[in-house]
TORZALUM-398577 format. One record per atom (N, C-alpha, C): residue number from 0; atom name; y, x, z. Coordinates in steps of 0.02 Angstrom, whole numbers, plus 50000, padded with zeros to 5 digits. Example, Ala and Ser with C-alpha at 12.3 -4.5 7.8 and 13.67 -1.06 7.14 Angstrom:
2
{0; 'N'; {49716; 50660; 50390}}
{0; 'CA'; {49775; 50615; 50390}}
{0; 'C'; {49835; 50660; 50390}}
{1; 'N'; {49888; 50642; 50354}}
{1; 'CA'; {49947; 50684; 50357}}
{1; 'C'; {50002; 50645; 50394}}
//
This chain:
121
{0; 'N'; {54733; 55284; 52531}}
{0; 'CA'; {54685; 55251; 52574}}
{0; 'C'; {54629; 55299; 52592}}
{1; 'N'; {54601; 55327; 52533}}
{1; 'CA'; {54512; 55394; 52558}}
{1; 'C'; {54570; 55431; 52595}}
{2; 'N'; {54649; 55466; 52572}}
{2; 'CA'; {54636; 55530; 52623}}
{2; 'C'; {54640; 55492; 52682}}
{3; 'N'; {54659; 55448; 52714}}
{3; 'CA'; {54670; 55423; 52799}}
{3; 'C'; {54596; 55431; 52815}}
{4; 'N'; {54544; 55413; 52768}}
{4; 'CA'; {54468; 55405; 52790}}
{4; 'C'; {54457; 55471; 52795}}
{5; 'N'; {54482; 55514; 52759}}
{5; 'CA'; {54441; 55602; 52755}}
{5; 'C'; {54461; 55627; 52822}}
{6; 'N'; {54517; 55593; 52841}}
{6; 'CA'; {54559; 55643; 52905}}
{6; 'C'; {54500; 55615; 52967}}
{7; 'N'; {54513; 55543; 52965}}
{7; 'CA'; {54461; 55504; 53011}}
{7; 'C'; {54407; 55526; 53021}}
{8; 'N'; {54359; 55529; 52985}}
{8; 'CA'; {54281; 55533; 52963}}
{8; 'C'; {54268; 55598; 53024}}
{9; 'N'; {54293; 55668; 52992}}
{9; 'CA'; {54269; 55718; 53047}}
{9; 'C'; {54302; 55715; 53115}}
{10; 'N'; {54357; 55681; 53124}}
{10; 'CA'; {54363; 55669; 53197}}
{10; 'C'; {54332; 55633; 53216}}
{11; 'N'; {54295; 55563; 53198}}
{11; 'CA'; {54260; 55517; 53237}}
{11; 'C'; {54184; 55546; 53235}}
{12; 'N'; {54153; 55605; 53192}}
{12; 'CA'; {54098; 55613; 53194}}
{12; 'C'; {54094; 55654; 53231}}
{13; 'N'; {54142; 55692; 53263}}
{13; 'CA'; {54147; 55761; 53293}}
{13; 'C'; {54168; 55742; 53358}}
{14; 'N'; {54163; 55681; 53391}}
{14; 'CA'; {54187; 55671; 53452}}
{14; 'C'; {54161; 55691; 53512}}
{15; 'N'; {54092; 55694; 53514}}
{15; 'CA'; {54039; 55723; 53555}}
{15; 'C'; {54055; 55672; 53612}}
{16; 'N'; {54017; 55664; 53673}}
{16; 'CA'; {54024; 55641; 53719}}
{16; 'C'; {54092; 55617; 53744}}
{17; 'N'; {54130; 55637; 53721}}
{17; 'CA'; {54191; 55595; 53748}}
{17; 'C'; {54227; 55538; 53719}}
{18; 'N'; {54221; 55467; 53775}}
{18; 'CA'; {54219; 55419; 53767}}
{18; 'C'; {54287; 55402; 53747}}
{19; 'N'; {54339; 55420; 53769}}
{19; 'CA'; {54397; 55395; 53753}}
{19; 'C'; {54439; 55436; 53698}}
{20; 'N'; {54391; 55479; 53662}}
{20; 'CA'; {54395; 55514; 53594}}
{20; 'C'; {54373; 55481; 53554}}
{21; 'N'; {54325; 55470; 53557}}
{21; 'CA'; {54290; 55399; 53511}}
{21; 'C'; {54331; 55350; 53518}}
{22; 'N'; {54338; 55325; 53561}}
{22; 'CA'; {54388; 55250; 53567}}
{22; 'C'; {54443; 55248; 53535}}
{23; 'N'; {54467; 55299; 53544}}
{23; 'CA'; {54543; 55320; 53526}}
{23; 'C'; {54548; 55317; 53445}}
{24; 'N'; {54479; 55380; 53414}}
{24; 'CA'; {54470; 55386; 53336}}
{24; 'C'; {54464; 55311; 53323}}
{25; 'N'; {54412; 55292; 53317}}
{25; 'CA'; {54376; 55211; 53309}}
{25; 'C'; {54420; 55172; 53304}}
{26; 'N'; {54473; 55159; 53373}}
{26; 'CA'; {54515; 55116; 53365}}
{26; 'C'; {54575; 55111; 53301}}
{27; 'N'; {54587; 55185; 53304}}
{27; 'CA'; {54639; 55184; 53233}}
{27; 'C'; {54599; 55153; 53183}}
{28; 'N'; {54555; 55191; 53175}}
{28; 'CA'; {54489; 55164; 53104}}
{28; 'C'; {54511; 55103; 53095}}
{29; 'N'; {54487; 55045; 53140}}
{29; 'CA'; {54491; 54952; 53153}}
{29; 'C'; {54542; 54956; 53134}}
{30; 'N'; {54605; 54975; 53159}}
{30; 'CA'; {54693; 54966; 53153}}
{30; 'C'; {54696; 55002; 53063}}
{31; 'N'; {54668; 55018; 53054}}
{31; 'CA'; {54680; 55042; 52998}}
{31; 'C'; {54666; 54996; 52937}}
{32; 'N'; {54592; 54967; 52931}}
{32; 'CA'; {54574; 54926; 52909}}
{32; 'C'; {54589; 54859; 52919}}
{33; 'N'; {54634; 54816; 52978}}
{33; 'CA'; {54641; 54770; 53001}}
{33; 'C'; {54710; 54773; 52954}}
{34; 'N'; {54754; 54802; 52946}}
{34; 'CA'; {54810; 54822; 52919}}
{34; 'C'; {54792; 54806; 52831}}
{35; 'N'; {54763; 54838; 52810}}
{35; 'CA'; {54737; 54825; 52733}}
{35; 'C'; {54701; 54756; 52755}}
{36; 'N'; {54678; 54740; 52788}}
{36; 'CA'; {54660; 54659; 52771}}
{36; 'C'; {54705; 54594; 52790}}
{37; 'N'; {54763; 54618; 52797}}
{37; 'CA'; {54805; 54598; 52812}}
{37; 'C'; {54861; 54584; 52730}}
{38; 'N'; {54847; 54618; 52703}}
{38; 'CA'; {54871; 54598; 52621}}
{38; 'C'; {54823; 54603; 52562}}
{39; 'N'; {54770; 54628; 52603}}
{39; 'CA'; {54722; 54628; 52532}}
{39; 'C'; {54689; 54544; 52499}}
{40; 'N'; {54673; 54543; 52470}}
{40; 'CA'; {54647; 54461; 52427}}
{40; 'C'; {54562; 54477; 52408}}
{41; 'N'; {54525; 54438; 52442}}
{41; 'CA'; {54457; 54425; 52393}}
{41; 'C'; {54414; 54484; 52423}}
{42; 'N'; {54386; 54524; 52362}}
{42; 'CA'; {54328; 54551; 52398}}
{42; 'C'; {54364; 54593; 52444}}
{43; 'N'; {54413; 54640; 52431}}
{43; 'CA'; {54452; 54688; 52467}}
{43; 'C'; {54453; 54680; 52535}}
{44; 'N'; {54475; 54605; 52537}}
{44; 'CA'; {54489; 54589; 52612}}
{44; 'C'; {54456; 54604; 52638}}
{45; 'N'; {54376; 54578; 52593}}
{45; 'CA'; {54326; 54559; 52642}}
{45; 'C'; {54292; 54616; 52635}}
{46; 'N'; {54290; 54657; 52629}}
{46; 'CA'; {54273; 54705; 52640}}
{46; 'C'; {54312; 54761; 52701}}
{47; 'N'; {54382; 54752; 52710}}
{47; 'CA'; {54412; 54779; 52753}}
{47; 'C'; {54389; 54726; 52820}}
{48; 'N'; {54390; 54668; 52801}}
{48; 'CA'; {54378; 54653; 52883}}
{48; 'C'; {54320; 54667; 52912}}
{49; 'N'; {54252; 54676; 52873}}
{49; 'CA'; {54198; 54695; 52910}}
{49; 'C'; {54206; 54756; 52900}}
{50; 'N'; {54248; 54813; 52887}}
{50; 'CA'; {54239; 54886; 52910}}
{50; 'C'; {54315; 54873; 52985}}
{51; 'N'; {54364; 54836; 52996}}
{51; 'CA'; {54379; 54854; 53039}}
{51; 'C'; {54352; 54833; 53096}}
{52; 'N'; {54291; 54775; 53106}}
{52; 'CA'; {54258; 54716; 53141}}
{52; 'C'; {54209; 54778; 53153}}
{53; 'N'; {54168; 54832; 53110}}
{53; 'CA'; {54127; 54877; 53137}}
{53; 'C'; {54170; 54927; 53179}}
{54; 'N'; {54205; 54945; 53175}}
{54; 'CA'; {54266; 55004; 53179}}
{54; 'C'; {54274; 54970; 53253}}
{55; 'N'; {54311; 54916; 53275}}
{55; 'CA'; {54311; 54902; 53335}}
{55; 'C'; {54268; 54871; 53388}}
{56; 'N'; {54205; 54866; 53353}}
{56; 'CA'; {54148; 54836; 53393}}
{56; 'C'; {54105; 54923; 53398}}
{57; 'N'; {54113; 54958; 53386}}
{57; 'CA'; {54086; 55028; 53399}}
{57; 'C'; {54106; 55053; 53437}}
{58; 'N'; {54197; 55031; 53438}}
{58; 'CA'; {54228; 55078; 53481}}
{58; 'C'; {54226; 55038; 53557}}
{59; 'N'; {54213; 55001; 53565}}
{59; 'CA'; {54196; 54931; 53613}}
{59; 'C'; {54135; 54989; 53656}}
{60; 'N'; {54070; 54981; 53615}}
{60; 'CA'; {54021; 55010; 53610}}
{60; 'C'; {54031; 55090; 53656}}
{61; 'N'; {54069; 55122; 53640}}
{61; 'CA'; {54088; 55196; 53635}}
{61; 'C'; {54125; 55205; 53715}}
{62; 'N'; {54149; 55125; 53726}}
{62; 'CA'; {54206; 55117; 53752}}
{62; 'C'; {54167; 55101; 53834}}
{63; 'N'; {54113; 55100; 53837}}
{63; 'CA'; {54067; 55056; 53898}}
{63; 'C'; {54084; 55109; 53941}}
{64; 'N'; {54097; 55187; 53955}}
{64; 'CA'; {54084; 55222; 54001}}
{64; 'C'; {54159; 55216; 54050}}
{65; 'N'; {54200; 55195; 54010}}
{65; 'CA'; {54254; 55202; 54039}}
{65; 'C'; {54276; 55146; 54081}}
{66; 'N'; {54322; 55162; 54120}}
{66; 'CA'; {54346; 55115; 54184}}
{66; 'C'; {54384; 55045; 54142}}
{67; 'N'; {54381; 54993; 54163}}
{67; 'CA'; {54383; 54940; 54152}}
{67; 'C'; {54475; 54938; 54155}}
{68; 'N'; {54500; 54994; 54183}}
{68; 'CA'; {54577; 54982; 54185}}
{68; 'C'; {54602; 55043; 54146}}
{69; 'N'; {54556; 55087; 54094}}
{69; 'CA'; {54586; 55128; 54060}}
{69; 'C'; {54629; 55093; 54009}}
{70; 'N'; {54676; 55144; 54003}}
{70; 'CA'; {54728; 55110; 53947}}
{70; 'C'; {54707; 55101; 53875}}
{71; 'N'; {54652; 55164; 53836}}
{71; 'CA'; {54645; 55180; 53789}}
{71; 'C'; {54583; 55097; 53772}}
{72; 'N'; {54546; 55077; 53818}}
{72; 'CA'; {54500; 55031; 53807}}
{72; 'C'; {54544; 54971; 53811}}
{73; 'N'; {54598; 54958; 53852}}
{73; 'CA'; {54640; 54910; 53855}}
{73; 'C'; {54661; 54875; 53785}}
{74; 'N'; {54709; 54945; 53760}}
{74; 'CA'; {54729; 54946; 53702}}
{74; 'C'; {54679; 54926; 53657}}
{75; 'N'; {54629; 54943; 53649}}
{75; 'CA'; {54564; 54909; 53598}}
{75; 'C'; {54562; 54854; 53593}}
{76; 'N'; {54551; 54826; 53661}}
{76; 'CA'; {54529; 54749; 53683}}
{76; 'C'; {54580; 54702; 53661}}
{77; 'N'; {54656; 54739; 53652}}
{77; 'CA'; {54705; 54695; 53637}}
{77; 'C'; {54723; 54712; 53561}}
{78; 'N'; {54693; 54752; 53523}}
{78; 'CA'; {54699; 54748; 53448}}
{78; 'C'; {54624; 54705; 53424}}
{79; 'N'; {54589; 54716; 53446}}
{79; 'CA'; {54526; 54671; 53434}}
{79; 'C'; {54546; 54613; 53417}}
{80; 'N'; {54563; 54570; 53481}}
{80; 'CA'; {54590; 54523; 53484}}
{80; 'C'; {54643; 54482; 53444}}
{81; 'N'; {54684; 54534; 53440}}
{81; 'CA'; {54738; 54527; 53372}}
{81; 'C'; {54697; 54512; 53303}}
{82; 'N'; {54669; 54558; 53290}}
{82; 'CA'; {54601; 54551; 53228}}
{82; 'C'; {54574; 54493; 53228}}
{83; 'N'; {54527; 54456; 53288}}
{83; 'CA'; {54503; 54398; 53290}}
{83; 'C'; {54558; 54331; 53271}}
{84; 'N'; {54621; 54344; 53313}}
{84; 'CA'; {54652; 54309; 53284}}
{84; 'C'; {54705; 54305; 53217}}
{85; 'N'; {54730; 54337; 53212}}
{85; 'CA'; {54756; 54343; 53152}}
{85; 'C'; {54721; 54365; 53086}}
{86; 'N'; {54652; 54399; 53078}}
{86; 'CA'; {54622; 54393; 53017}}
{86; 'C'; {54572; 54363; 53019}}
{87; 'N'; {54523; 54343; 53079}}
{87; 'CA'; {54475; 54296; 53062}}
{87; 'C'; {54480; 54237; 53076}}
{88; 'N'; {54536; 54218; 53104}}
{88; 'CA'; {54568; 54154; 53142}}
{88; 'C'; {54539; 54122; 53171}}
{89; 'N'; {54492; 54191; 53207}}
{89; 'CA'; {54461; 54140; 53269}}
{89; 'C'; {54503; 54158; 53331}}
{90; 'N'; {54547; 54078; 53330}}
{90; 'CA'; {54595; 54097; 53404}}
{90; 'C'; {54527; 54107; 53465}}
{91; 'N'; {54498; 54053; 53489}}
{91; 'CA'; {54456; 54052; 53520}}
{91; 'C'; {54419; 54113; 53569}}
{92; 'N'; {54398; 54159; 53514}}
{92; 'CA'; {54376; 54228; 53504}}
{92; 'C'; {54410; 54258; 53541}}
{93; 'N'; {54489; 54281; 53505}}
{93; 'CA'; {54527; 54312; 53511}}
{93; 'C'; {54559; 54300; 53590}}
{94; 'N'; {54573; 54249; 53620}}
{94; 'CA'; {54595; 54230; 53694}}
{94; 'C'; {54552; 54249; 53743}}
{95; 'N'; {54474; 54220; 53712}}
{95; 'CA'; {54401; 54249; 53769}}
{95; 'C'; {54424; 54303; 53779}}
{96; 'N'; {54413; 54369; 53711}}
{96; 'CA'; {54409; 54448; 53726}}
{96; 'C'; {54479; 54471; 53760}}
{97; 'N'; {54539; 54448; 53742}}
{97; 'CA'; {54598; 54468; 53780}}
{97; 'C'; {54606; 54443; 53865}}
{98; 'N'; {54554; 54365; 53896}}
{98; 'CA'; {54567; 54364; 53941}}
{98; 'C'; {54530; 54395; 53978}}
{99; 'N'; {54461; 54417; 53945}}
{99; 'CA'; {54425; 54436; 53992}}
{99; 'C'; {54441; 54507; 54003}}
{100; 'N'; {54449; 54552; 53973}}
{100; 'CA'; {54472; 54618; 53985}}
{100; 'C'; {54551; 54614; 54033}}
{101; 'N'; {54568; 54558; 54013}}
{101; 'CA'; {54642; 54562; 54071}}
{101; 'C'; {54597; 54560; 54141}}
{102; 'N'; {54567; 54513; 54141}}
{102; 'CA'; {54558; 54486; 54208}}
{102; 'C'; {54489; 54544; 54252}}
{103; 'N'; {54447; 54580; 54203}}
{103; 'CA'; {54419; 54635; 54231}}
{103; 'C'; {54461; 54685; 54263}}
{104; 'N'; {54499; 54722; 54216}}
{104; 'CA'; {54583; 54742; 54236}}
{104; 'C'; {54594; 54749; 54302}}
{105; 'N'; {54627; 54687; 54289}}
{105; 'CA'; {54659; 54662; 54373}}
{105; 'C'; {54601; 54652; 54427}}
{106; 'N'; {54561; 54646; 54416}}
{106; 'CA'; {54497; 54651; 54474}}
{106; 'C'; {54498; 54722; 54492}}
{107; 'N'; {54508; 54768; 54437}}
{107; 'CA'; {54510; 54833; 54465}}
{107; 'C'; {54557; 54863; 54489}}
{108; 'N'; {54616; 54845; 54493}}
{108; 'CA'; {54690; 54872; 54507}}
{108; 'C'; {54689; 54913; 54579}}
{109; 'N'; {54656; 54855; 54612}}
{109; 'CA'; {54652; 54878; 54692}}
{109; 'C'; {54611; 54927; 54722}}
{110; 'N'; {54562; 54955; 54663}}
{110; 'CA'; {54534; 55025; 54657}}
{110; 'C'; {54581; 55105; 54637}}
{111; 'N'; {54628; 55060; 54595}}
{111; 'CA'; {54668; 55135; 54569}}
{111; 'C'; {54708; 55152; 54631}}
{112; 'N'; {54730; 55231; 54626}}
{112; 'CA'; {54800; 55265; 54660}}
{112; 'C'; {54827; 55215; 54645}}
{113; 'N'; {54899; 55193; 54671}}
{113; 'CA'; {54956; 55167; 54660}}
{113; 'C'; {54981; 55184; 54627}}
{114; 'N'; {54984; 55281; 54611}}
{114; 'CA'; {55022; 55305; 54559}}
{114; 'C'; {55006; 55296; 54496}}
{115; 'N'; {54924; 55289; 54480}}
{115; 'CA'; {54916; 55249; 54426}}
{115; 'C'; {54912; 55211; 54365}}
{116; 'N'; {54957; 55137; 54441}}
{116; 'CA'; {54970; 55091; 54387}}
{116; 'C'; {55046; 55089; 54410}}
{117; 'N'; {55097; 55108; 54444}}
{117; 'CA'; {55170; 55092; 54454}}
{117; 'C'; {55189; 55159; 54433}}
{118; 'N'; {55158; 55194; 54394}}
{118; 'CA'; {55202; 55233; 54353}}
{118; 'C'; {55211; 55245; 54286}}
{119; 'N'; {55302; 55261; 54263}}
{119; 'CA'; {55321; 55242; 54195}}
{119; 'C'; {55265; 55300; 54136}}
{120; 'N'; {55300; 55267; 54100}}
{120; 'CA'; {55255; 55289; 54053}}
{120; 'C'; {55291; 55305; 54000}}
//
């Protein structure tokens, strides 16, 4: 469990201005911790869920400069969400943050190249 944090730690502190470096680090961080609170019991849990709840509300945070149809913030918005619902069981939560980032999204679509978004990946 520390070495995943040792590897983490200087990449997320060393990100400098770039937003979807941070997002990217950060987001594993949350996914990391969302994962251990996912079998841990008692304090453990609870302790993993408010480090992955900081972990992806930073990277949220980190995440403001970027276009509303980047993939890397996408991807956040839809592990977040997962988090809200499946470890804090707030469905509620979890549907708001997933619809509203869909539906910003798609407001933006008609801004991108075509190549974009209709190409594989």
């Amino acid at each position: 469990v520390d070495d995943i944090l040792e590897l983490l730690g200087p990449l997320i502190d060393n990100r400098g201005d770039d937003s979807e470096t941070g997002v990217f680090w950060l987001k594993m961080k949350g996914d990391y911790f969302r994962y251990i609170a996912e079998f841990e019991r008692d304090d453990a849990r609870e302790d993993a869920k408010s480090k992955a709840f900081d972990a992806y509300t930073e990277a949220l945070e980190v995440g403001k400069p970027l276009d509303k149809t980047n993939p890397l913030l996408l991807g956040l918005a839809l592990n977040f969400s997962v988090f809200h619902y499946e470890i804090m069981n707030d469905r509620d939560q979890a549907c708001e943050m997933a619809r509203s980032y869909y539906d910003n999204a798609i407001a933006d679509l008609d801004k991108l190249p075509k190549d974009d978004y209709y190409r594989d990946i």
